[in-house]
BAFI-431838 format. One record per residue (C-alpha): residue in one letter; z, y, x. Coordinates in steps of 0.1 Angstrom, whole numbers, plus 5000, padded with zeros to 4 digits. Layout:
# BAFI-431838
AZYX;...
# end
This chain:
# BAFI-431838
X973992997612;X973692617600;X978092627598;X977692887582;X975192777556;X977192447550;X980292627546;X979292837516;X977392557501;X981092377504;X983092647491;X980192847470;X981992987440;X984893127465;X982593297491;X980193447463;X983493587446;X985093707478;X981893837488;X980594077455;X984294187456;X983794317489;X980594427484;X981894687453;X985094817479;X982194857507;X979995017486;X982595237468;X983295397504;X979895447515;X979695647485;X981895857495;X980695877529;X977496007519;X979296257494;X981096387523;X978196357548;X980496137570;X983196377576;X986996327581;X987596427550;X986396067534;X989295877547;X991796057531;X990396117500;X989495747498;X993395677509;X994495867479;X992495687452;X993695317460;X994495247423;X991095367409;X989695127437;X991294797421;X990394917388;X986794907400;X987194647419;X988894417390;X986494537364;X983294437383;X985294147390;X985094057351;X981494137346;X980693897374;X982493607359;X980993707320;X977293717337;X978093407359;X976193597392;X978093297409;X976593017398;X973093037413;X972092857448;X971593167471;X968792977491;X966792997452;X967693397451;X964893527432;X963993817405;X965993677376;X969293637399;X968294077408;X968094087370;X971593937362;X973294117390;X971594467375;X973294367343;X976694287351;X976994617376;X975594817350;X978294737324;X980594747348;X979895057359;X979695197319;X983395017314;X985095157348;X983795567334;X985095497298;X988795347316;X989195587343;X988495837315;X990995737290;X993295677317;X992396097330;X991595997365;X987995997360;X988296397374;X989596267408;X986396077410;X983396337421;X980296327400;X977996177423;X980295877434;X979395697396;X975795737406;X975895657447;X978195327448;X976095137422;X973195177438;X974795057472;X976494757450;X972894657438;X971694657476;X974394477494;X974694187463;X970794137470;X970894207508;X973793937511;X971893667487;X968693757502;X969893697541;X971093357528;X967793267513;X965993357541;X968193167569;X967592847545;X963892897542;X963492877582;X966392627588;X964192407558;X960592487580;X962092427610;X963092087603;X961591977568;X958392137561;X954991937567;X952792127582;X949392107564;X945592097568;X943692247534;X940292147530;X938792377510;X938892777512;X937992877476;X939592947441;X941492597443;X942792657479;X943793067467;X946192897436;X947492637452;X948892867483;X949993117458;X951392867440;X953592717462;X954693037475;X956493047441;X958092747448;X962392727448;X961992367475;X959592437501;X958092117511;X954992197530;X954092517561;X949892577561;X948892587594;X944892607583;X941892567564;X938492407566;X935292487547;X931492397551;X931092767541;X930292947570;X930793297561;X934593197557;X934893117596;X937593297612;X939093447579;X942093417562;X943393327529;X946493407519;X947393467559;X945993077566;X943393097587;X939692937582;X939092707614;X935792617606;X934392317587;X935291977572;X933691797601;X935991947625;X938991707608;X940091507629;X939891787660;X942092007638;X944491747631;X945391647669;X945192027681;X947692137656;X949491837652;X948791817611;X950891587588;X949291577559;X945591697545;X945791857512;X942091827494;X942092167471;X938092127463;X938092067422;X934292017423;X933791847452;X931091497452;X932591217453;X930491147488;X932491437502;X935391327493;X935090977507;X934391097539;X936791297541;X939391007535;X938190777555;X938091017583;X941991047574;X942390717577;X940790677610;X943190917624;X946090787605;X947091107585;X948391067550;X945991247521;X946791437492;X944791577461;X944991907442;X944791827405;X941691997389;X942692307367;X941992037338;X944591757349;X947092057350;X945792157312;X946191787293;X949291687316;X951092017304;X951692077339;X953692417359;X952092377390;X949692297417;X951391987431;X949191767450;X949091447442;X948191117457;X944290987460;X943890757428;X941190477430;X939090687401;X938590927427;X936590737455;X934790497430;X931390757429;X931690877395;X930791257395;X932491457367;X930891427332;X929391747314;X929591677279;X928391857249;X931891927239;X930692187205;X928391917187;X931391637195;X933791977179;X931392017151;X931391607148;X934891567143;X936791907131;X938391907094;X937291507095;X939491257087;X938991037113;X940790657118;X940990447149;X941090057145;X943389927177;X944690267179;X947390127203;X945390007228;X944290157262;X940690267247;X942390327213;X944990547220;X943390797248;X940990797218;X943390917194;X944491167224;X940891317230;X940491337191;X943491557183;X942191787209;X939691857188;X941691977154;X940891677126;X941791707092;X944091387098;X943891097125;X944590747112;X945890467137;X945490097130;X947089827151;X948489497146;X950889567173;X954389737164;X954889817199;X951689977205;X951890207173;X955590287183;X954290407220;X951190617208;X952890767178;X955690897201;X953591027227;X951391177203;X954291357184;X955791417219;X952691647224;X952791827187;X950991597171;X951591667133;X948391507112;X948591147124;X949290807105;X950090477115;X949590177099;X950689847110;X947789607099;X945689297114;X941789437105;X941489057097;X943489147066;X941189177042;X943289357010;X945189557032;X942489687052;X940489787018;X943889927009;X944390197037;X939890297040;X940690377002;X943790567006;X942790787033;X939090797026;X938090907066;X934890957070;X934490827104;X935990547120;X936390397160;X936390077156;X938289977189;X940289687181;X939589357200;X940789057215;X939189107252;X940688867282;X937888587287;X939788297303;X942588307275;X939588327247;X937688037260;X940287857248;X941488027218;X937787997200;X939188067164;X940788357170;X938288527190;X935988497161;X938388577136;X939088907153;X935989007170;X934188877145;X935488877113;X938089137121;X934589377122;X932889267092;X936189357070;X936489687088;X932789737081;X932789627044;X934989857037;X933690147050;X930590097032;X932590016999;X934290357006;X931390567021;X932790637054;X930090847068;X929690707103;X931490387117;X931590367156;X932089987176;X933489977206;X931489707223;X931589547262;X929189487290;X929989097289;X927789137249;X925089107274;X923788747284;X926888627276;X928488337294;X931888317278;X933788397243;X934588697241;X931188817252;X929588597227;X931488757201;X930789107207;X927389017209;X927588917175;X929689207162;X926889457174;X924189237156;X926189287126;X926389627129;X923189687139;X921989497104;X924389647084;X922689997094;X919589857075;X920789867040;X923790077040;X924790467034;X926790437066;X925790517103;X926790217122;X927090267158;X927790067188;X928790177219;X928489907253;X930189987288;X931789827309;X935189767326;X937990107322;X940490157354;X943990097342;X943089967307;X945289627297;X944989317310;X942289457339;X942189327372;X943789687391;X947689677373;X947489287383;X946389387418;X949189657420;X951789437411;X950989147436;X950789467466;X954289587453;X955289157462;X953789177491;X950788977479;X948788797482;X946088957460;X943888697445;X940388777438;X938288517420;X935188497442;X933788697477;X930488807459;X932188927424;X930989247414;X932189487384;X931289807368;X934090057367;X934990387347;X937890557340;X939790537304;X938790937294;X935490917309;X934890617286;X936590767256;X934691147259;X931390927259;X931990717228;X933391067212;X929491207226;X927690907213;X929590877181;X928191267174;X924791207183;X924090877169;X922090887140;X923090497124;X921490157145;X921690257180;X923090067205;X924390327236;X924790247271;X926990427293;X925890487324;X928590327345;X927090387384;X927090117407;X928889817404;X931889757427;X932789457449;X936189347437;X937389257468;X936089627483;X938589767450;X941089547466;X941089647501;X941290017486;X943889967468;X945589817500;X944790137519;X946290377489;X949590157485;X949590287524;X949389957536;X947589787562;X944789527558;X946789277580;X949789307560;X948789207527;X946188887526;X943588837500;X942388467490;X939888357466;X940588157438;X937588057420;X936088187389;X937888107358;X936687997323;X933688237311;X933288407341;X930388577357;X929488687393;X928489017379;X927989187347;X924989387332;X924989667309;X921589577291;X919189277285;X915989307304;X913689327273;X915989617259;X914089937263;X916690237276;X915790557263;X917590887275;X919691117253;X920491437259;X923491377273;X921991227307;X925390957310;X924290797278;X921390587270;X920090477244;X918990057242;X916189987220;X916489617218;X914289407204;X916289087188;X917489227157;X918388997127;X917789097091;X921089117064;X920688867048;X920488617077;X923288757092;X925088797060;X924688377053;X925888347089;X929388557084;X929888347056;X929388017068;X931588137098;X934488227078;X934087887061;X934287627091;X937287867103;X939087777073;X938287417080;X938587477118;X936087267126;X934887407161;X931687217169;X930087327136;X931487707146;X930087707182;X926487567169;X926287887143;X927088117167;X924287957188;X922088007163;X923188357158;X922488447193;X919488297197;X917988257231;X920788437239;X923488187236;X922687957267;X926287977278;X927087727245;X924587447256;X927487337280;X930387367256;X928387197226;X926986897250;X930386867260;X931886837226;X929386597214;X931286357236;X933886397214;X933286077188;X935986167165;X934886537163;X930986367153;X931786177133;X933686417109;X930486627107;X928486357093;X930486377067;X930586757057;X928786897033;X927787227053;X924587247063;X923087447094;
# end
């Protein structure tokens, strides 16, 4: 049968010809056997009509060729492929009356012949295809499929088994099924049977020799789930996920194909419920704008907000790139009420010029410069975007009364030890005075790291497995929170509807991880083993800390509604006009760029909160030259 097989898939188009020729001569004489119930009598009448025969034969014959029946892969012989053949026998059939008419044989021809040999035609065509398909489907599980464990005996396990029923490539043969449900116990679904439960694993696995466990449990805890896997690992079988019924919605998905375990899934963060019809309400017929729209944040921002029908979505970034990427995914997805604009939020006219020609009445405000060691040393620019970039945006959504303005803010705003967290500090001060005397809602919300996002420590990680390491991590005891990019989004789109102007929002981002526990896992997912790759330590860099936190011990955390979000009631606020003398002195030694003089106000900005500068302004008073200078200025702090 396997010569057979590779024959016609050498010489396909011949053999399916040769065959449906055959098939309308065979089933031309079987009609007339069963006409004649078998007698004699068959053979010589079928003798007689030999030219009528070709003319079938040779009409059919055309109607194959015009319907291409032999083009399709036998082994993928489905309903469509019955379909086509129906077609092309049908008008055959119609032609070969209306010639055999015209040319008066059709009287030679009994009656019930035109209705008997189409019918056989149909059978024998599918009967041939469907023999083929069949012989491939066994010669494919005998030597390719995988035979398969599924964890899980509910809805998810039901779709993906009818699912890949419907699949043309069979890749995987279900031996069985495990479920802590013990009413399922010696059932079957969809003819797999239910062995018993999860903790039976790895005895399920070496009694039926199992080569891959396929998790099809959409709501399972993220506890499970890890035991699961590391159970797999003991026993050395690979693992595979069954996207939820979600993934298969946003990625515009066909089917149920499992895919591999991502580090999102085993870092213990337990779906989010959000209230999805007050963030609808918040955000339908609005026109809504997104600074740093290209960005990781930004742009699954600009994703998650579309879902939600606004009147028009505005993207800002300063990056052509970035703007080229999002626009085109976004119109790639039927996006059709989006803008871009390529602008620096820094840029004070043009900024002023797009808030009044679009007039949105809310805005993210997601753009930031965010990598620590490179802003130690690029002081000005850190300010100028962080910091100055957010009191432009701001100004002119009060000028043009956007209704709520939304700040995107970071975990390292808290106690911060380094630039960048210095100046988001300061950016949610300013928005947080701002609140006091304007029409618009400022809003800030602070979480931590996102998996994936640019510039984070898990694509740098990837790439050094993919060399063959080593992965560096900066210190043993470094610890960081973790979330993914739409869990981060959906909870700035939740706390930007229920924020009523001041608030600072915390996101509850679970329990901090070890970085060198995220890097062993990511050894184990690129299937590696620990001994292959090494991992060294390579110190902490500028600005780092050991770990982060996601609030300031004297800030008060009040639940929301939504039990993910909190709510920081902090206690160091400074009034406008303080702040407001500040900004303007800041924007004044950064046009003189006089550093020592910009580090001291931002120390005086952050109060007792700015310990991290009493090392970088001690060291710069070293600096004679840069003294000296200063007593000459006429700023005063």
């Amino acid at each position: 049968m396997m010569n057979i097989l590779k024959f016609l898939r050498k010489h396909s188009m011949l053999a399916i010809l040769t065959y449906d020729i055959s098939a309308v001569i065979v089933s031309w004489w079987i009609a007339f056997f069963v006409r004649y119930n078998f007698s004699l009598i068959s053979f010589a009448v079928i003798r007689h009509e030999f030219k009528i025969q070709l003319i079938v034969a040779a009409v059919h014959v055309l109607f194959y060729w015009g319907y291409k029946t032999y083009r399709p892969l036998w082994r993928f012989f489905s309903l469509p492929e019955v379909q086509r053949l129906s077609k092309a026998v049908f008008y055959a059939w119609i032609v070969n009356i209306a010639i055999l008419f015209s040319l008066h044989d059709l009287v030679q021809v009994p009656k019930s012949i035109w209705f008997i040999y189409p019918l056989w035609l149909i059978l024998l065509l599918g009967l041939g295809r469907a023999i083929i398909r069949y012989s491939s489907d066994k010669q494919i599980a005998s030597y390719e499929l995988k035979r398969i464990l599924i964890v899980g005996a509910g809805k998810g396990a039901e779709l993906f088994l009818r699912e890949m029923a419907r699949w043309p490539e069979k890749k995987y043969q279900p031996i069985a099924s495990l479920d802590d449900d013990e009413t399922l116990k010696g059932k079957e679904i969809r003819g797999v049977p239910v062995l018993g439960s999860i903790t039976q694993l790895s005895e399920v696995v070496k009694k039926e020799k199992i080569e891959l466990v396929v998790i099809a449990i959409p709501s399972i805890q993220t506890s499970v789930f890890c035991e699961i896997i590391n159970a797999c690992e003991k026993i050395q079988v690979p693992v595979r996920v069954l996207p939820s019924l979600k993934e298969i919605e946003e990625k515009n998905a066909n089917s149920l194909q499992p895919r591999e375990v991502l580090l999102e899934d085993l870092l213990g963060r337990d779906p989010v419920q959000l209230d999805w019809d007050n963030i609808k309400n918040f955000l339908f017929e609005q026109v809504v704008l997104v600074s740093g729209g290209g960005g990781s944040i930004g742009s699954e921002l600009c994703h998650q907000i579309l879902r939600l029908n606004p009147k028009k979505l505005i993207i800002l970034d300063h990056s052509e790139f970035n703007l080229y990427e999002v626009e085109k995914t976004l119109l790639n997805n039927g996006a059709k009420n989006i803008c871009i604009e390529l602008i620096n939020i820094t840029d004070l006219d043009m900024v002023n010029y797009v808030i009044k020609k679009y007039k949105p009445s809310i805005i993210f405000h997601a753009a930031a410069y965010k990598h620590v060691p490179i802003l130690e040393f690029q002081v000005f620019q850190a300010v100028k975007n962080n910091i100055l970039g957010t009191k432009v945006l701001a100004d002119a959504a009060v000028k043009n009364n956007v209704k709520k303005f939304i700040m995107v803010s970071s975990d390292k705003a808290v106690n911060p030890t380094n630039i960048m967290g210095a100046t988001k500090r300061i950016a949610e001060l300013f928005c947080q005075s701002y609140n006091q005397i304007s029409e618009t809602a400022f809003i800030t919300v602070r979480f931590g790291n996102v998996i994936g996002s640019t510039g984070s420590v898990i694509p740098l990680f990837k790439k050094q497995i993919e060399s063959g390491g080593p992965l560096t991590v900066t210190h043993p005891e470094m610890t960081r929170y973790f979330m993914t990019i739409k869990e981060a989004t959906q909870l700035i789109l939740q706390a930007g509807s229920q924020g009523n102007g001041g608030e600072i929002f915390v996101l509850d981002m679970g329990k901090p991880v070890k970085i060198i526990n995220l890097a062993r896992e990511l050894i184990k997912l690129s299937g590696k083993k620990s001994s292959e790759i090494k991992i060294i330590f390579s110190g902490l860099r500028p600005g780092e800390k050991l770990y982060e936190e996601l609030f300031y011990d004297k800030e008060k955390l009040i639940k929301t509604e939504q039990h993910k979000i909190l709510k920081a009631n902090s206690e160091y606020q400074l009034g406008w006009n303080d702040i407001r003398e500040e900004f303007n002195f800041i924007e004044r030694v950064c046009l003189e760029h006089n550093e020592y003089l910009l580090m001291k106000s931002i120390q005086k900005i952050l109060g007792k909160e700015g310990k991290f500068l009493e090392k970088i302004s001690a060291n710069m008073l070293l600096k004679d030259n840069a003294i000296s200078t200063m007593k000459d200025t006429e700023i005063v702090l």
